[in-house]
C-alpha positions in Angstrom: -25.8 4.0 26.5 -24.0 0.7 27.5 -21.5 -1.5 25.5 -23.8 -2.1 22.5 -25.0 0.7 22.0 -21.6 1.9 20.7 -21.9 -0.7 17.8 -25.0 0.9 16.7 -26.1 3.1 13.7 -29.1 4.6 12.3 -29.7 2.1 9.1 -30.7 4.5 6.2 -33.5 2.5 3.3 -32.3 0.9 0.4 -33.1 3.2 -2.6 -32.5 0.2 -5.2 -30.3 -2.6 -6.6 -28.9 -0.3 -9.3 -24.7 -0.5 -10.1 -23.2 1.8 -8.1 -19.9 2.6 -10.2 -16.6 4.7 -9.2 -16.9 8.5 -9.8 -13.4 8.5 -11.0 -12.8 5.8 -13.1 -16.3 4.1 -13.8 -15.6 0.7 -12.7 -18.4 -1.0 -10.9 -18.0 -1.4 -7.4 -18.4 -4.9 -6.1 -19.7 -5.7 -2.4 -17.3 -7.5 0.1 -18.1 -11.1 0.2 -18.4 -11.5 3.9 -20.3 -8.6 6.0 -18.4 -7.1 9.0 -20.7 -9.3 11.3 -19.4 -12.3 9.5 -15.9 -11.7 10.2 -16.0 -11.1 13.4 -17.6 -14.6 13.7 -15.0 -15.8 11.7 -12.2 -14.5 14.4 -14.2 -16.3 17.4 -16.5 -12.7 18.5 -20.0 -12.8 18.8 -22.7 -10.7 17.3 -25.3 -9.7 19.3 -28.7 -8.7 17.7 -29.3 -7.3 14.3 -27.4 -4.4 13.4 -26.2 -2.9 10.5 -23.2 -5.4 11.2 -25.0 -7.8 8.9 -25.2 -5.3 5.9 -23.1 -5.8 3.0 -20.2 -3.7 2.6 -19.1 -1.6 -0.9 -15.2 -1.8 -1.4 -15.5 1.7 -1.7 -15.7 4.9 -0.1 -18.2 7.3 0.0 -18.3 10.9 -0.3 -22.0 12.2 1.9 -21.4 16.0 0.6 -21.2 15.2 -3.1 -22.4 11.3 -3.2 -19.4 10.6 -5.3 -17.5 7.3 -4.5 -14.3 5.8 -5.1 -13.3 1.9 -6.0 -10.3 0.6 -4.4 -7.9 1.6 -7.0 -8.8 5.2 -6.6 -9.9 6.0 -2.9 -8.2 8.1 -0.6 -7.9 7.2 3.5 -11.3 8.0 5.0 -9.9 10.8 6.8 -8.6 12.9 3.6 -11.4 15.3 2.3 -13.3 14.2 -0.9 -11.1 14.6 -4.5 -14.2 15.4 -6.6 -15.9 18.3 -3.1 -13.1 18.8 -1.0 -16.0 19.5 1.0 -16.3 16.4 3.4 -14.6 13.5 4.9 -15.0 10.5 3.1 -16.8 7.4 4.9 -16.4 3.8 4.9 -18.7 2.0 1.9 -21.6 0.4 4.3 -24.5 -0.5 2.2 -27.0 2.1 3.5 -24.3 4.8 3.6 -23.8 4.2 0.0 -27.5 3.6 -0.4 -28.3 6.8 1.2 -25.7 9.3 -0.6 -24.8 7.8 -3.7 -26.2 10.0 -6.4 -27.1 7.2 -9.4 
């Protein structure tokens, strides 16, 4: 597998460019200015390749039972099960996890 490939992920499509808003209290949830690639330039590291690095990232979490998700304000640690489910762990709000699971 090698060092890289450990930084790797399957990149789900992009459904659309629609709002995606917090399940609990509406808000709409606003993608981090810098992507994770970015600021890991920004503390000296270096990037190799395209990855899903790059992507944008939700300040969110997401729930992949359900497809709820949770701003800021109202998220729980990513390791608690899902508030709305309780089915699933919730996961960190990468673009095409949120992409993929969201239900608009």
């Amino acid at each position: 597998m090698g060092l890289f490939g450990l930084f790797r992920r399957n990149v789900a499509k992009k459904k659309t460019e629609k709002e995606i808003k917090c399940s609990k209290c509406g808000r709409i949830i606003p993608t981090s200015k810098t992507s994770i690639a970015d600021d890991i330039r920004l503390g000296g590291g270096i990037v190799v390749g395209g990855t899903s690095l790059d992507s944008a990232m939700y300040e969110c979490t997401i729930c992949p039972s359900c497809g709820s998700a949770f701003c800021l304000s109202c998220q729980r640690p990513t390791s608690d099960p899902c508030p709305k489910c309780g089915k699933s762990n919730l996961s960190p709000g990468f673009a095409d996890l949120v992409q993929k699971y969201y239900k608009f």
